[in-house]
Backbone as a printed PyTorch tensor [residue, N CA C, xyz], in Angstrom:
tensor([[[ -14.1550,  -96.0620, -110.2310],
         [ -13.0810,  -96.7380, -109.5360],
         [ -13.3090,  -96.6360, -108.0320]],

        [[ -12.6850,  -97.7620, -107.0980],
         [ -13.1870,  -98.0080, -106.1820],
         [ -12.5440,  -96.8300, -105.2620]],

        [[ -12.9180,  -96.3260, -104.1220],
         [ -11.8510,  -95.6700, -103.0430],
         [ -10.4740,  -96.4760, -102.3650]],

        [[  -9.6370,  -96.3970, -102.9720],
         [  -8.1150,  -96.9210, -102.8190],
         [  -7.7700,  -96.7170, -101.1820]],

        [[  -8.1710,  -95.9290, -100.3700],
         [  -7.8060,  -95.0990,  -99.4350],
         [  -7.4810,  -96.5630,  -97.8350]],

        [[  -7.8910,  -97.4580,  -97.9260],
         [  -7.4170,  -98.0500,  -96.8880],
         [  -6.1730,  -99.0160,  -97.3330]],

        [[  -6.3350,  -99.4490,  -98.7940],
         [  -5.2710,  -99.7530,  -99.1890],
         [  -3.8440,  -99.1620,  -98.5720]],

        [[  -3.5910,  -97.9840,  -99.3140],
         [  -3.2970,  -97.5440,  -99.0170],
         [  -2.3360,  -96.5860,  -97.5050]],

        [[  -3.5600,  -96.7720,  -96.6070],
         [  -3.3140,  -96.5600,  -95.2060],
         [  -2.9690,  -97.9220,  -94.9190]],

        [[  -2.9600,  -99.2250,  -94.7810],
         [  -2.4070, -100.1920,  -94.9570],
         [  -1.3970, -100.2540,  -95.1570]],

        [[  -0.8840,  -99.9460,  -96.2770],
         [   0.5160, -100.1550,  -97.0970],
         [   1.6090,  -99.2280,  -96.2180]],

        [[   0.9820,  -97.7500,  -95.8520],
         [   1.5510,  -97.1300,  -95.1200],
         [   1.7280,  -97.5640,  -93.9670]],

        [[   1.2840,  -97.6900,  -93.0950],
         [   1.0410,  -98.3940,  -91.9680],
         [   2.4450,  -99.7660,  -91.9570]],

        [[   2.3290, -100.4070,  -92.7380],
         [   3.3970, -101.6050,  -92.5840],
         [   4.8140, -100.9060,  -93.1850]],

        [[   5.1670,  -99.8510,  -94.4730],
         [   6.1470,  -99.4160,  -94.5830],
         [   6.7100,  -98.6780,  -93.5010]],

        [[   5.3750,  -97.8610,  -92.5920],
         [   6.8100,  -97.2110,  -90.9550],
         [   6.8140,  -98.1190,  -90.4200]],

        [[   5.9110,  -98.8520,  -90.0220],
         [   6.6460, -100.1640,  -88.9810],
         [   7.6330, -101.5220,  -88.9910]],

        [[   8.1410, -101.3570,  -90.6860],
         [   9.4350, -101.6500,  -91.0680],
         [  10.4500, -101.3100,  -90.8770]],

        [[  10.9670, -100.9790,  -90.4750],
         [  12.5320, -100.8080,  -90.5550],
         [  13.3270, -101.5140,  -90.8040]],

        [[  14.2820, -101.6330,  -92.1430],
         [  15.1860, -102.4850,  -91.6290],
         [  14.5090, -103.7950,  -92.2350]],

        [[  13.4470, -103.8770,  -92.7320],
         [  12.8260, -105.2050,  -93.5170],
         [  13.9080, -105.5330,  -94.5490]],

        [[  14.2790, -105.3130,  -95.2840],
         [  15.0510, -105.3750,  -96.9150],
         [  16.2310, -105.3790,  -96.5890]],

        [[  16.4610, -106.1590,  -95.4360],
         [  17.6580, -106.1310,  -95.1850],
         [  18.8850, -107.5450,  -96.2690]],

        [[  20.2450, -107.5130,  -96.0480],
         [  20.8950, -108.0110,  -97.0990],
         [  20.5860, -109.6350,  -96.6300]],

        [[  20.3320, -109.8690,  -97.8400],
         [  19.8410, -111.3080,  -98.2050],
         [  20.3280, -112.0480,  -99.2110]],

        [[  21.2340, -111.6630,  -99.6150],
         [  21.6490, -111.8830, -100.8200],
         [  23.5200, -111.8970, -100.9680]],

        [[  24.1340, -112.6140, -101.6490],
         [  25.5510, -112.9170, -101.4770],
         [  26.1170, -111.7670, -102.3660]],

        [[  27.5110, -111.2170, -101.9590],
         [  27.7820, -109.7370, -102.9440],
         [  27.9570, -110.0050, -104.0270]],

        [[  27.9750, -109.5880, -104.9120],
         [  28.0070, -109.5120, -106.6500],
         [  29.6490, -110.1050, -106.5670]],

        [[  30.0940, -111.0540, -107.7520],
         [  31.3030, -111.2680, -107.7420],
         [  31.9060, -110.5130, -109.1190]],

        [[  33.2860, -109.8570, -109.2070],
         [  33.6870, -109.7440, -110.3490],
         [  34.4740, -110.4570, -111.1560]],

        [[  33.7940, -111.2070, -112.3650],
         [  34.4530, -112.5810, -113.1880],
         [  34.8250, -111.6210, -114.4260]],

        [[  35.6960, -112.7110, -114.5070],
         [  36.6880, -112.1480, -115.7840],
         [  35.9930, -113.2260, -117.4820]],

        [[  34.8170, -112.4040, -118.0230],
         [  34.0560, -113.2650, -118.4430],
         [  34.0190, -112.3570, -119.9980]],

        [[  33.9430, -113.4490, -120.8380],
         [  33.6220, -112.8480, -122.3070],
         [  32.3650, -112.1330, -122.2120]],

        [[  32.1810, -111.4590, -123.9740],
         [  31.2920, -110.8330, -124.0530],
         [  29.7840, -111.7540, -124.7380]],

        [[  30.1000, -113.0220, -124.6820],
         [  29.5860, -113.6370, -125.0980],
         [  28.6000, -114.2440, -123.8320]],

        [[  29.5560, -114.4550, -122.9870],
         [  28.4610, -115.0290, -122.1460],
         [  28.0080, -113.6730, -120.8700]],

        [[  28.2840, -112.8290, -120.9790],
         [  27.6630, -111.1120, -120.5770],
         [  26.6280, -111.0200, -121.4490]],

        [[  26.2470, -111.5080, -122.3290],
         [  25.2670, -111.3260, -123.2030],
         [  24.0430, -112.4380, -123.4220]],

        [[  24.7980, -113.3690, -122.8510],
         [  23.7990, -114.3560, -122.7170],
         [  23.2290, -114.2940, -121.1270]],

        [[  23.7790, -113.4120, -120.0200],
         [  23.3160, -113.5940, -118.8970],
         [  22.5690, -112.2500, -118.9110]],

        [[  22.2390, -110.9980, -120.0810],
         [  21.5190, -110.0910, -119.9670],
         [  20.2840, -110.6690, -120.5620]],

        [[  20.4300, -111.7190, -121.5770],
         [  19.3380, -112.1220, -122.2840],
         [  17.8190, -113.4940, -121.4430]],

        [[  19.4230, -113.5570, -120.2530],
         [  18.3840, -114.7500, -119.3660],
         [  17.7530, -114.0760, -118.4910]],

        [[  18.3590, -112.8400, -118.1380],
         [  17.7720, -111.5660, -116.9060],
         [  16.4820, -111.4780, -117.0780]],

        [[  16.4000, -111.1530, -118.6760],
         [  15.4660, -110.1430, -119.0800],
         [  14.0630, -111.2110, -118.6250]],

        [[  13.5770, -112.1530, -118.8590],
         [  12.6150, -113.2340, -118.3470],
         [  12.4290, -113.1960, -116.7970]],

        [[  13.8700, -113.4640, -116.7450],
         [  13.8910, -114.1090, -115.0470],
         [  13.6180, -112.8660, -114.0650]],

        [[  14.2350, -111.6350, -114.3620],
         [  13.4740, -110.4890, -113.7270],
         [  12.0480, -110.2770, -113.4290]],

        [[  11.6210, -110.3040, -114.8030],
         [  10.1100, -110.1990, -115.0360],
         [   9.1340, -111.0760, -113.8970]],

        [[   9.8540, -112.7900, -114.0520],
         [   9.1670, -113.3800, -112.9990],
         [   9.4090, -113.0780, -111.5680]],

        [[  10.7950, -112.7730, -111.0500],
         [  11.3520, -112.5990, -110.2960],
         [  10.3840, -111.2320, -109.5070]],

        [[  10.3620, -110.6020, -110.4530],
         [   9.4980, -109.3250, -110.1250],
         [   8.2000, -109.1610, -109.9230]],

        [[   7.9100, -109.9480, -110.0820],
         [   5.9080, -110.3710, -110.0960],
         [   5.6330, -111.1700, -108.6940]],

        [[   6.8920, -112.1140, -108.2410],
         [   7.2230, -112.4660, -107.1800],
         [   7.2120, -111.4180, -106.1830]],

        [[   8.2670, -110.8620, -105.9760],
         [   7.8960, -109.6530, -105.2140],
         [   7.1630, -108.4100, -105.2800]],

        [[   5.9510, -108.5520, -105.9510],
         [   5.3340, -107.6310, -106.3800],
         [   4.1290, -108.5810, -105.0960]],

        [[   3.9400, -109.8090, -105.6880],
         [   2.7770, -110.1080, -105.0010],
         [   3.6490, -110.4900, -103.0550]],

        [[   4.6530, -110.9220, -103.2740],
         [   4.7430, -111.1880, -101.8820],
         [   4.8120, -109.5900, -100.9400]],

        [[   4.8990, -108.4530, -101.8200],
         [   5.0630, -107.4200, -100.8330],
         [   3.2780, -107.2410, -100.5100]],

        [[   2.7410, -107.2230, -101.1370],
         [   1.2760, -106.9050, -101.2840],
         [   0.1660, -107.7840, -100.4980]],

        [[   0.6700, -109.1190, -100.3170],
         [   0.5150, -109.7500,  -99.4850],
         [   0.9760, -109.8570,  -98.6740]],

        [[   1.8710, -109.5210,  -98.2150],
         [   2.7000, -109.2950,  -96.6920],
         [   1.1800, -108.4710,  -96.2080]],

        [[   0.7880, -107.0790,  -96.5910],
         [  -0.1010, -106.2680,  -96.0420],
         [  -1.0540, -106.7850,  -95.4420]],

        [[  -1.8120, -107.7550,  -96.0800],
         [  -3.3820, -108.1510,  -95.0820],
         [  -2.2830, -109.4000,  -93.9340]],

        [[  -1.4300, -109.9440,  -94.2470],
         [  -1.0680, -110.6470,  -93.0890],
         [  -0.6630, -110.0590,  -92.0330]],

        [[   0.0910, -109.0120,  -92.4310],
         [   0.3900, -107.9550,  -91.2510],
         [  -0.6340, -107.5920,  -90.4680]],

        [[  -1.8730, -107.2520,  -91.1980],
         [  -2.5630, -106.6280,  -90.3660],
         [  -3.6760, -108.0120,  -90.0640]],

        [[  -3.4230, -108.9130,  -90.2930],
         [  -4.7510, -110.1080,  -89.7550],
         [  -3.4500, -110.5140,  -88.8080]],

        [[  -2.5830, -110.3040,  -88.4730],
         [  -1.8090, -110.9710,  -87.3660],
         [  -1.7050, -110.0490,  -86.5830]],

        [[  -2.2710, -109.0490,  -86.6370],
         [  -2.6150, -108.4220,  -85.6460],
         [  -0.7320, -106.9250,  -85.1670]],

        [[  -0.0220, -107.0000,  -86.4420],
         [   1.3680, -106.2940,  -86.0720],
         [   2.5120, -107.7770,  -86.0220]],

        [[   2.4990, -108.8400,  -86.0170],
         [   3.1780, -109.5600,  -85.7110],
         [   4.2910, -110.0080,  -86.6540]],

        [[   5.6310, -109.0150,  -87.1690],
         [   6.8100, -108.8390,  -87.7330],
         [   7.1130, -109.7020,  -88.0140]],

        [[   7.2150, -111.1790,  -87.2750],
         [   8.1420, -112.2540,  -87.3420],
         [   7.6080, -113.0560,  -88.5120]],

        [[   6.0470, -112.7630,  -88.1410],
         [   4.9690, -113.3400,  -89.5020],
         [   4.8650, -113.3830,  -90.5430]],

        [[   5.2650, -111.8770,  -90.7990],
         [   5.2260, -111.1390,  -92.1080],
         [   6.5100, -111.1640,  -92.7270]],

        [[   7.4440, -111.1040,  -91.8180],
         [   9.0210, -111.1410,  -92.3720],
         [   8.6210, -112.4500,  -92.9640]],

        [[   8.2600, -113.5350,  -92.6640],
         [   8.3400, -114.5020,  -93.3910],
         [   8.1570, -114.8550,  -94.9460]],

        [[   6.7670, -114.0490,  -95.0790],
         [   6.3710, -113.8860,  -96.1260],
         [   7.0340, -112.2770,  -97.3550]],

        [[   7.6550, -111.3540,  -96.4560],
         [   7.9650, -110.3330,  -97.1570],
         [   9.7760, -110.5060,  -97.4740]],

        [[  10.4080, -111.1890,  -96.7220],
         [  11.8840, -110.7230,  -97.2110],
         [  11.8910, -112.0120,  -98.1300]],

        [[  11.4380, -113.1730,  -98.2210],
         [  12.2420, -114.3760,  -99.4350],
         [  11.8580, -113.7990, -100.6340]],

        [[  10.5310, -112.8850, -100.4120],
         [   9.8600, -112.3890, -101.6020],
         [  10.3210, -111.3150, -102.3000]],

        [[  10.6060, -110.8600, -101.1940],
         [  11.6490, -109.0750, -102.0230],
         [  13.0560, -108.8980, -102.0880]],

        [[  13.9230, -110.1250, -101.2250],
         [  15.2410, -110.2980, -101.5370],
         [  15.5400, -111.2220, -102.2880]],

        [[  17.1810, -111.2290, -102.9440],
         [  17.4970, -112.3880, -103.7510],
         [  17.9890, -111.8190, -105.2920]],

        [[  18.1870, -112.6710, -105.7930],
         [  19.0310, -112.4370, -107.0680],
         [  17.9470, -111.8650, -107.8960]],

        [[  17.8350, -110.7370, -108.6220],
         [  16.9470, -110.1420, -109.6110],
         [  17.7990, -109.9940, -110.8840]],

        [[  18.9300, -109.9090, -110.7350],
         [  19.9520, -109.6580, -111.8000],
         [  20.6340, -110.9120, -112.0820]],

        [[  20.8380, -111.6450, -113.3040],
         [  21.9220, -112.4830, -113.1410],
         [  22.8060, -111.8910, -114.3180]],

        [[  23.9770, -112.7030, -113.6440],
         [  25.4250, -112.0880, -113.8070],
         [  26.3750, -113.4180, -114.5420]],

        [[  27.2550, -113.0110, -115.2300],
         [  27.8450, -114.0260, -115.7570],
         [  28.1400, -115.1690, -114.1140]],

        [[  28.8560, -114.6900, -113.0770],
         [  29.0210, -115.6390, -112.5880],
         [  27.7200, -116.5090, -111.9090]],

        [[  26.3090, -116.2630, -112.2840],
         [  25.6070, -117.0240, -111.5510],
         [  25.3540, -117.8190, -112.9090]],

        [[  25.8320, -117.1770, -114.1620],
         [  25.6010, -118.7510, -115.1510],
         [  26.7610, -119.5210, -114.9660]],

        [[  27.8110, -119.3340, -114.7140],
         [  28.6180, -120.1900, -114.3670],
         [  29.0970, -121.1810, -113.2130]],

        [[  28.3060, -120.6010, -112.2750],
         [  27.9870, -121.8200, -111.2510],
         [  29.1400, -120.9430, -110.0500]],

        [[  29.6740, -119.5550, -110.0570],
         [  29.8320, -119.6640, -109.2000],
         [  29.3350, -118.9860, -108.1670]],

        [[  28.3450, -118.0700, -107.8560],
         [  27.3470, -117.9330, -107.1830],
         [  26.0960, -118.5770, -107.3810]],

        [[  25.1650, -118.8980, -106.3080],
         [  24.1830, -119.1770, -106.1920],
         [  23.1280, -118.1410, -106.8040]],

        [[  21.6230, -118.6470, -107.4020],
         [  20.8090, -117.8210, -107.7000],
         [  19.9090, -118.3010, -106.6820]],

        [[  19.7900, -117.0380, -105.8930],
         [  18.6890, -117.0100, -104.8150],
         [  16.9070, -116.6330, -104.9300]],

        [[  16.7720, -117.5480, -105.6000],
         [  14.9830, -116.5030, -106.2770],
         [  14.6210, -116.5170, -104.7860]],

        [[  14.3300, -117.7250, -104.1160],
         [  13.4970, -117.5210, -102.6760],
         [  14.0760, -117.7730, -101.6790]],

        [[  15.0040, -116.7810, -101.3430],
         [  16.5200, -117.3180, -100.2460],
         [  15.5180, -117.3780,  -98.6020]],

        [[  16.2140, -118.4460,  -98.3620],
         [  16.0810, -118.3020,  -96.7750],
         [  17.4390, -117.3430,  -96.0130]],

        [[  16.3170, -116.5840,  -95.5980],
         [  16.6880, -115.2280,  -94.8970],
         [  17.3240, -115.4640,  -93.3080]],

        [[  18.4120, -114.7050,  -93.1510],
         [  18.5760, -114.7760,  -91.6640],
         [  17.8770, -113.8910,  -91.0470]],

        [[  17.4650, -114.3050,  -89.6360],
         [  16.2850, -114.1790,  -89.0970],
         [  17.1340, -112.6840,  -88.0180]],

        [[  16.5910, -111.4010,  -87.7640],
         [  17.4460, -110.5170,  -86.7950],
         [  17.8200, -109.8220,  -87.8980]]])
């Protein structure tokens, strides 16, 4: 196996000079007054949509890294590519099957 070690120092490298990346992106959870029927159908749509949802931000965090560092440190760059990717709805909830929240897979982020 290969030496992991700049990876690594990489990855580190962009997690301290984050702060404050993962910031809220996402609208608050609402509480609906919802059967158990459709609580059960919005754990059963999760279970997929996570998975993709999660592979999403799996690769956009991982790729944030070489952009970070081929832009030479340049935050505004990388935010671009790291918060639509790691914020947003991962959970859905009865009210995002019902239309009354939005599902944010790739939200445009406020910028600050």
């Amino acid at each position: 196996m290969r030496d992991q070690t700049p990876l690594i120092l990489a990855f580190s490298l962009l997690l301290a000079a984050s702060p404050g990346w993962a910031g809220p992106c996402e609208d608050p959870t609402l509480d609906t007054d919802s059967g158990p029927a459709l609580e059960a159908a919005a754990w059963l749509v999760t279970i997929p949509y996570s998975a993709v949802k999660g592979v999403v931000a799996l690769v956009g965090g991982v790729a944030s890294i070489p952009i970070y560092i081929l832009s030479l440190g340049n935050e505004p760059v990388t935010r671009a590519v790291w918060l639509p990717a790691v914020s947003g709805t991962f959970i859905l909830t009865p009210a995002h099957l019902t239309g009354k929240q939005p599902i944010r897979f790739l939200p445009k982020c406020p910028e600050g």
